[in-house]
C-alpha positions, 0 to 999 in steps of 0.5 A: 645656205650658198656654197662659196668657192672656198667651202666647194674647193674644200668639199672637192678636197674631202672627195679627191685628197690626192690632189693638191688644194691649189690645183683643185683652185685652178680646175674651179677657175678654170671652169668658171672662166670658160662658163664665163666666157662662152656666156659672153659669146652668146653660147649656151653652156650645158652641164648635162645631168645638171642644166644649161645656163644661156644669155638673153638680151633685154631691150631697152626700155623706158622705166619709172624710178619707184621713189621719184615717178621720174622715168629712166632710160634702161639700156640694153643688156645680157641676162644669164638664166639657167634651166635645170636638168629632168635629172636634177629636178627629181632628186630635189623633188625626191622623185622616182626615175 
């Protein structure tokens, strides 16, 4: 099962009622936006305890079309990719510290 925004903003409200659900929209957005931002960069971005998202650039390439045979010119372009924390890769393995 995924997590959208909406259903992480209402998890975030059980936990912190105190605070309003728009401002709980903004903070998320904020923090998406940033995340974005620094990927477009080139940056890394690293949540510690959970993991690091970074962006590669794929060359171009000459690629064939499944369906037809006919090769396509494939342009350059970021990827985003991320590696998970030591931390998060034991509790989803229900490992021992």
């Amino acid at each position: 099962m995924a997590i959208v925004k909406s259903k992480l903003i209402k998890y975030l409200k059980k936990s912190y009622p105190n605070f309003l659900t728009k401002d709980l929209e903004k903070l998320v957005d904020i923090i998406l936006n940033e995340i974005k931002k620094t990927l477009k960069r080139g940056e890394r971005v690293e949540l510690r305890g959970f993991g690091v998202f970074f962006s590669n650039i794929q060359k171009e390439s000459i690629r064939r079309n499944p369906r037809t045979g006919e090769k396509v010119n494939v342009p350059q372009k970021k990827t985003i990719h991320f590696k998970m924390a030591k931390d998060l890769f034991k509790k989803l393995n229900n490992e021992k510290e």
